[in-house]
N, C-alpha and C positions, 0 to 999 in steps of 0.2 A: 520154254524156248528150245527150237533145236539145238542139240552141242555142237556141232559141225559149225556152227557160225563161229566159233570162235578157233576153230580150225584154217578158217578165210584168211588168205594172205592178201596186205601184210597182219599177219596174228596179233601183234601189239594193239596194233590198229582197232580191231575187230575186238578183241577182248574189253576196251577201254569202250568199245557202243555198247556194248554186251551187259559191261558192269554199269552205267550211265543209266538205262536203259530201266534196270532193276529200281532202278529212282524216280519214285512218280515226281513229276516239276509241271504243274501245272503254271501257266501265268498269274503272278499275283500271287504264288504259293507257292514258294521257292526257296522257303525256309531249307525241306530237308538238303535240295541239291546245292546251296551252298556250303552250308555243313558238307556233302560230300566230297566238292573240289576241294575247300581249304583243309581236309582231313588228307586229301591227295597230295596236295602240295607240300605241307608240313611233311609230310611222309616220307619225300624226297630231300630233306633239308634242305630246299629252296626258301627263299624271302617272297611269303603268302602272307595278304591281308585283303579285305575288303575297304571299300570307301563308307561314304554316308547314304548313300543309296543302297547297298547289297550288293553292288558287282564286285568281282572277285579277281584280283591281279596278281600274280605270280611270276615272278624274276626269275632266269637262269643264267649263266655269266656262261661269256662263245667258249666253245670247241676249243683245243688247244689250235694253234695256229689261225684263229681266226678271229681273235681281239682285237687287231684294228677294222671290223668292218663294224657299219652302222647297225644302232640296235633297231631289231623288228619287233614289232607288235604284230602278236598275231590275235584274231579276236573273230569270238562266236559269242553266239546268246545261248544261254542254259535254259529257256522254256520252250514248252513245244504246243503246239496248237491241239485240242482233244476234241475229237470226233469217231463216232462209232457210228458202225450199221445200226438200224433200229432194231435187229434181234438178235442183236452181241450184247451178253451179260455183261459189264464191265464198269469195273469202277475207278477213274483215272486218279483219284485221292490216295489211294490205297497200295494197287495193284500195280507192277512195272509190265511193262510192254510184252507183249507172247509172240517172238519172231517167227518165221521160217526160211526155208531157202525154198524158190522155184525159178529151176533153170541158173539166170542169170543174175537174179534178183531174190536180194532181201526184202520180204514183206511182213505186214504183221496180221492177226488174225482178228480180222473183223473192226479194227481201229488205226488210226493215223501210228508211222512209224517211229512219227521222232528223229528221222534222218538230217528233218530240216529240224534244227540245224545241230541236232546230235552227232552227225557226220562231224562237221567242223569242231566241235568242242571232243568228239574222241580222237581226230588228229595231232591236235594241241596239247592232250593228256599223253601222248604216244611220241612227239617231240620234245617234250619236256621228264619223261620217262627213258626215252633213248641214252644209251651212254656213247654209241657206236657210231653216232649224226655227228654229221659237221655242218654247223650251223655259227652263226653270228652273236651276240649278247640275246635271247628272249626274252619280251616282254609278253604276256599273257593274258587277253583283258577275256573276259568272263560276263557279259553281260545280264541283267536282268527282263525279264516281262519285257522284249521285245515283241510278240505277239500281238498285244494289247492293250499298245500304248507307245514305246519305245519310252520307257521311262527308267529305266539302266542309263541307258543313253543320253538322255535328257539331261539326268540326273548325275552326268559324269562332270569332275572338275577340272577346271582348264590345265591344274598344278600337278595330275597323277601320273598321269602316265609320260614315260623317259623316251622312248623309239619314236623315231623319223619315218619310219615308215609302215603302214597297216597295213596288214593283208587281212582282206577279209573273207571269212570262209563259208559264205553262206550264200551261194548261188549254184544253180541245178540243170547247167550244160558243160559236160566235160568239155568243151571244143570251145567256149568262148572266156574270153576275158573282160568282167563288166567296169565300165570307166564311169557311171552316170547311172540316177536310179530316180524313180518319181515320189514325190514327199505326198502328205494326205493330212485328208481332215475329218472328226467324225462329225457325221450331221445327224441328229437327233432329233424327234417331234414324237413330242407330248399332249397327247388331250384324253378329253373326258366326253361323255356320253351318258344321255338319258337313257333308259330302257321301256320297252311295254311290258305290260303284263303280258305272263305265260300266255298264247294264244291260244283259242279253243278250235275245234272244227280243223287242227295243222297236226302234220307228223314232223318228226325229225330226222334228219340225215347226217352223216357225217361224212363226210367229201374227204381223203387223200392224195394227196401228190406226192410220192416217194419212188425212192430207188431213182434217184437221179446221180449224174457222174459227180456233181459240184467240183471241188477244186480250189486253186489259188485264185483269189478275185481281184488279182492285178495279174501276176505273170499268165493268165489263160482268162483271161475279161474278154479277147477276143475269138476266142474260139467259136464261142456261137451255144457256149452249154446252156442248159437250161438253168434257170433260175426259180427255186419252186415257189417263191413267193410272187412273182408274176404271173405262173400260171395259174397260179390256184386266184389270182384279181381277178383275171382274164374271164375263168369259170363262172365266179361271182356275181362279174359286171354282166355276162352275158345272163345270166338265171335271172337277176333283179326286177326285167322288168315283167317277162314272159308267165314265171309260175307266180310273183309276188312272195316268192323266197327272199326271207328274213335268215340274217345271221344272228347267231347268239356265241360267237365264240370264233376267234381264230389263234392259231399255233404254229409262227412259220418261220423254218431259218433259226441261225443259232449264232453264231460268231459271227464278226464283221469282216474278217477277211478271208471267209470262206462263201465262194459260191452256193450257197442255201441248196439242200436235197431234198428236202421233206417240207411239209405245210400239210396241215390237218383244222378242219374248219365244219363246226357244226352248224346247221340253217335247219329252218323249219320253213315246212312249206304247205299250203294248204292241201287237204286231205284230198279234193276235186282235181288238185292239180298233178298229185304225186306221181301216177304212170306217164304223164304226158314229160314232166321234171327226170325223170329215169332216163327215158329215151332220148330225152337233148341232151340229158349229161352222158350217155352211154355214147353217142353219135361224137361229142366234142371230144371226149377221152380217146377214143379212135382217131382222131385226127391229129391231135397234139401228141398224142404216141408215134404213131406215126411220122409223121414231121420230124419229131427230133430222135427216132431210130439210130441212127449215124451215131450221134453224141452222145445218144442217151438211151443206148441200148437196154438197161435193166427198168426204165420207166414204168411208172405201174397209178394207173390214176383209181380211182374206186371211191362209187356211193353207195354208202349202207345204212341202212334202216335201223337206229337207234331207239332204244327207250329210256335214253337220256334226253335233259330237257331242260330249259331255262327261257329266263325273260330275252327275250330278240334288241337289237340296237333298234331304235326308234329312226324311221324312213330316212329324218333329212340329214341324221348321225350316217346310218350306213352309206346314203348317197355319195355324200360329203368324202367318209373312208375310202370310195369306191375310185371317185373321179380322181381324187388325191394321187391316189398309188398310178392308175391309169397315165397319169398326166405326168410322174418322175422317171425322171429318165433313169435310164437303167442299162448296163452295158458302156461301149466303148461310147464316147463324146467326140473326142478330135484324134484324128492322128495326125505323127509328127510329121513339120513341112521340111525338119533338117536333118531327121534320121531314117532313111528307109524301114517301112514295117512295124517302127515303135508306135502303141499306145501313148499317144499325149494325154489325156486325159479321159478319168472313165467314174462310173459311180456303181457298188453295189450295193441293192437294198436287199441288208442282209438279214435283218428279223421284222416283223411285223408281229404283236398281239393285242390281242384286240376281247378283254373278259374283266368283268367284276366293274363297268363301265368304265374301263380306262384304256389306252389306246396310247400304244407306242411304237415307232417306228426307228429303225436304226440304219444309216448307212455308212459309208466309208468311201471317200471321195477320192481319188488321187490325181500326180498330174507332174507332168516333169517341170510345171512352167506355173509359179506363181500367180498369175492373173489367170489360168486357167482353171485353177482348183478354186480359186475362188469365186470364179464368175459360175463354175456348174456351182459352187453351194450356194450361194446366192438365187439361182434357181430354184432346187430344192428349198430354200427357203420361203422361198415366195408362194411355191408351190404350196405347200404343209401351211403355213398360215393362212392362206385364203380359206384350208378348207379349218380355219378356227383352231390350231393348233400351236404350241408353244414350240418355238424350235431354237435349239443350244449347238454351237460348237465347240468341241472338245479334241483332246490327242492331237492337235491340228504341230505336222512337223513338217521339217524343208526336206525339199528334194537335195539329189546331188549332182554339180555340175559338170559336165565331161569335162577333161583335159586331154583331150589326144598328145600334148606333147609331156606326159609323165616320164620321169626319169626308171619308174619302180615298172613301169610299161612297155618303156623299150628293153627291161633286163627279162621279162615274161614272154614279150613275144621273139624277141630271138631264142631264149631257153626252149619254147615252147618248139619252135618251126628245126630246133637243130636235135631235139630229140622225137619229133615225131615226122620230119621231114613234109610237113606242110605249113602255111602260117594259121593261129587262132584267127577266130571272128570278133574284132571288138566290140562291142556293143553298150548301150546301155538300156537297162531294164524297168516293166512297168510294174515294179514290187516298192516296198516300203524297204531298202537298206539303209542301217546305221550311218553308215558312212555319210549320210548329209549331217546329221547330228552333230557326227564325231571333226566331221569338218569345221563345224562352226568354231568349239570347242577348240581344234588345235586347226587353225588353218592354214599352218605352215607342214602338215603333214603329208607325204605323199602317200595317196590312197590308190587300190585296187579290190576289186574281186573275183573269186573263180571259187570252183567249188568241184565234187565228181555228179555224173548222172542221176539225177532224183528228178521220178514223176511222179505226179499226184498228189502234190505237197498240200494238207489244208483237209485230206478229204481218208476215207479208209482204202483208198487204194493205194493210197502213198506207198513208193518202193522205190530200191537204190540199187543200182546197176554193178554188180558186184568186181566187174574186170574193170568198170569207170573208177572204182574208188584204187584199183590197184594203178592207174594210169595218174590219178589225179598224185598219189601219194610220190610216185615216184617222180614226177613235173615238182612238186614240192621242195622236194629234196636236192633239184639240183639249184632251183631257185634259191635255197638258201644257200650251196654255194659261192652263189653270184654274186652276193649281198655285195651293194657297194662299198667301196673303203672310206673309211675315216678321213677326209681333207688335211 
């Protein structure tokens, strides 16, 4: 890691991503990093425990002169989403994140940053660290494997946490303040597949779709990025009928809330057909490169002639896979009729594999509007069973509902407009945030969220906007100020 990063004002700040950081937290494996907050908290002689789940909460009593105002919760999730280039050595069990500076921005090298949402949980370690803040009673929630699942969250009891009011720190435009967020569901399909024997008289190929931007596959669903498990269908469907290219293998996409980068897929094809099978697939890679240049400037499609080999899926299997993925929708579904610009509802099909005759498909549904996440999985359900597939839903959690008239909202947008002399953008987002969970849970709470500048979350370009987090921190600061008083 460069040192200079922990030279970045404000330092506290910066030091507490720096040390975090050093802490692999994968979702679902989140042993060490709580061990490391509750060694943090303890450390402060604050009142540190977890719940029954593994989230981590930490009390601080207000500032001198500021014990009549209501207690705040402030709250971030401890795991981070792991994705690497494909020729970045890296092992995210083991090894902590390798930053740097460029320019304006923190990035990391060759893998996801961890900003999201390491930013918010080093703020929170940095406020609860501070002796020199003036701040209100803190409450401190810690969540777990929000990534993949929100089962922290889920998993919280209605009886733990003491503060009226939540900030949440996990959204990635310095300029808006998020009041509403879309809830999701994962849709699953599982099946099985005959196989032929190895075919005689065929060659094999191995097909790539990589170096795509991917991304967050709810706050950028609409972008227009590529999806590399569509296009490597797309490939497929078109080769099927022309060379009588047989698949024997597919690898594509990885996480469910990231827009898929890579898909790699071997076919065999017959040996009469193979130059004719080059040049459609050389002609189509040129196109679909092209096309998505824009978006998807580092795109790289490529077939190569392997002497690897296996039994191929039998015709009415791969048809079946073919028409399937063809026919799911993929991308945005509706946009909102009540908020300008917001994503209503969207689906990303974020893995496909398809070897050893088993055949799995994964996506992640969202939608700010109940009957809309379910009517697209219901789709894809329909969809995935006809072509003979078992199909489960899982992780399925609630959105959260706007309230333009928040009491914790009119103290952020004025805060907001009298130190930066314009007003925030309110908005609400097409991400999976806690705060619908945390809502259920305590729904007499007032919720908000904001965050500093972070692009690329979900994906290895992920980076944070280093004068964002000094803007963000110091809008923080006077907000706690503000806190309203005790009735």
């Amino acid at each position: 890691m460069n040192p200079d990063i922990r030279s970045l004002e404000p330092q506290r700040l910066w030091n507490k991503f720096a040390n975090l950081n050093a802490v692999p937290r994968p979702s679902k494996k989140e042993e060490r990093v709580i061990r490391f907050m509750v060694n943090f908290g303890k450390s402060l002689g604050l009142e540190t425990f977890t719940d029954t789940i593994g989230n981590v909460i930490i009390r601080k009593p207000a500032s001198p002169g500021m014990e009549n105002r209501k207690m705040m919760t402030l709250q971030s999730h401890l795991d981070m989403v792991h994705q690497k280039n494909a020729d970045t050595k890296f092992d995210f069990d083991t090894q902590g994140i390798a930053m740097y500076i460029d320019g304006d921005w923190v990035k990391a090298k060759g893998t996801t940053l961890g900003a999201d949402n390491g930013l918010g949980v080093a703020t929170i370690m940095a406020l609860l660290e501070g002796t020199e803040i003036a701040h209100p009673p803190l409450e401190a929630l810690f969540t777990i494997d929000e990534e993949t699942g929100m089962t922290g969250a889920l998993g919280l009891e209605p009886n733990v946490l003491q503060g009226t009011i939540l900030l949440n720190l996990d959204t990635e435009e310095d300029d808006e303040l998020d009041i509403g967020c879309a809830g999701g569901i994962d849709v699953t399909a599982e099946g099985t597949y005959e196989s032929d024997l190895p075919l005689r008289d065929h060659v094999t190929y191995e097909i790539t779709v990589k170096g795509l931007s991917g991304g967050h596959s709810g706050i950028e669903i609409h972008k227009g990025l590529g999806n590399a498990n569509t296009i490597m269908n797309g490939l497929l469907f078109a080769e099927s009928g022309p060379s009588g290219m047989r698949i024997i293998q597919i690898e594509g996409g990885g996480l469910r809330n990231a827009i898929p980068r890579e898909s790699k897929a071997l076919v065999a094809v017959p040996k009469d057909e193979a130059r004719d099978f080059e040049a459609r697939m050389h002609r189509s890679a040129e196109t679909i490169v092209t096309t998505h240049k824009k978006l998807d400037p580092e795109m790289n499609i490529g077939t190569m002639l392997v002497t690897a080999s296996g039994p191929p899926m039998k015709q009415e299997a791969q048809a079946a896979l073919l028409e399937a993925l063809k026919t799911a929708h993929n991308g945005v579904y509706a946009m909102s009729a009540e908020i300008p610009d917001l994503v209503e509802t969207s689906n990303n099909i974020a893995r496909v594999t398809v070897r050893d005759g088993r055949i799995q498909i994964s996506c992640l549904t969202r939608s700010s509007l109940e009957t809309g996440k379910m009517e697209l999985a219901g789709n894809l359900r329909e969809t995935f069973e006809k072509a003979g597939y078992q199909v489960t839903f899982s992780g399925d959690y609630p959105g959260w509902k706007p309230n333009p008239k928040s009491p914790i909202l009119k103290v952020l947008e004025e805060t907001y407009t009298e130190r930066f002399g314009e007003r925030p953008k309110v908005v609400a987002c097409h991400a999976g945030l806690e705060c619908g969970i945390l809502g259920r849970h305590y729904p007499e709470m007032d919720m908000i969220s904001f965050g500093p500048t972070i692009l690329g979350a979900h994906s290895p370009d992920e980076r944070v906007q280093i004068s964002s987090v000094q803007k963000f921190w110091g809008f923080l600061l006077d907000v706690l100020k503000k806190t309203p008083k005790l009735h």
